[in-house]
N, C-alpha and C positions, 0 to 999 in steps of 0.2 A: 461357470457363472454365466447369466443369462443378460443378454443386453440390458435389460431395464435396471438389474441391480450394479452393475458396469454404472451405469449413469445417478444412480443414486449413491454409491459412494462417493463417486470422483463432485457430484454436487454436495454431499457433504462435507467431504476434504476443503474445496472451495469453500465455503460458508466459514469454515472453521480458518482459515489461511485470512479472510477478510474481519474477522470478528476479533482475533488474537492480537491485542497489545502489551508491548514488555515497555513497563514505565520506571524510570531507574526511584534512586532513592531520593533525590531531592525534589524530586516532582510529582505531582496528583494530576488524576484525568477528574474532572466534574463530568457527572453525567445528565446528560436532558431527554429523559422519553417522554416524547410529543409536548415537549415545550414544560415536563415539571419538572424539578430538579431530584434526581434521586441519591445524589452524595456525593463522596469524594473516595476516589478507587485510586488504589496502589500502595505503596511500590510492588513492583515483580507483574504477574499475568494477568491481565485484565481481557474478561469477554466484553466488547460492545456489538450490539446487536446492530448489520447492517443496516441502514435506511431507517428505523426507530429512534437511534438514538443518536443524540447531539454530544460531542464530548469539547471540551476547552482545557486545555492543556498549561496548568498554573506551576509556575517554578517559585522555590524558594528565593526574594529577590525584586518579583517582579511588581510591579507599579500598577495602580488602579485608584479609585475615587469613591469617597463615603458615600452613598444612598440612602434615605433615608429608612428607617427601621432595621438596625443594624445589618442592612446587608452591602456589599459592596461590587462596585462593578467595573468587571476585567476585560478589556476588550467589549464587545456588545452585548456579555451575561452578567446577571446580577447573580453574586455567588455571597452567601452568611460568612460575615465573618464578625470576629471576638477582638474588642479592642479594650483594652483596658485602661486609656487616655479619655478627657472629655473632650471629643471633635464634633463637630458641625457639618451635617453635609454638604460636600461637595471637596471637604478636605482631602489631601492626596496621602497616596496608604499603599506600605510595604510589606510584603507578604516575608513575617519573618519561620512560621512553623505551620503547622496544622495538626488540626482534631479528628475524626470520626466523621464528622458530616461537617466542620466549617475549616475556615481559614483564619490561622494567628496572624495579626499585621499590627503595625505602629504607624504611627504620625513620624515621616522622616523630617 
């Protein structure tokens, strides 16, 4: 094998070592490429794309605050989420499941 493809593996190996997340089962990674939102990955192996993508790491459990137009926000991302209470933003909201692309939460 020839140096150049020497370097081209061991840079894909790397690439692949940095991109590889293993997200258990009570947890979703949200993903942000260049600041849109593209959903909610996991459980088990998830690729995120180095330097492209933003990811926010949401556990079943965790605490955040109503925004207006049904979304909500966790730390400093606004992430969708499904409530089935009548709140008011700015109300505070517990992450109790998840869908496909949003987040289950209740008014604690």
């Amino acid at each position: 094998m020839g140096s150049w493809e020497t370097i081209f593996v061991v840079g894909v190996m790397l690439f692949l070592a940095f991109a590889m997340r293993m997200v258990p089962n009570e947890q979703r990674i949200a993903i942000f490429r260049r600041g849109r939102y593209l959903g909610l990955k996991g459980p088990g192996m998830v690729m995120v794309m180095p330097v492209l993508d933003q990811e926010c790491k949401i556990r079943i459990g965790e605490h955040g605050e109503l925004a207006a137009g049904g979304m909500g926000r966790f730390r400093e991302f606004l992430l969708p989420v499904i409530i089935h209470t009548d709140a008011k933003p700015g109300a505070d909201l517990r992450v109790t499941g998840f869908t496909k692309d949003a987040l289950q939460v209740t008014t604690p």
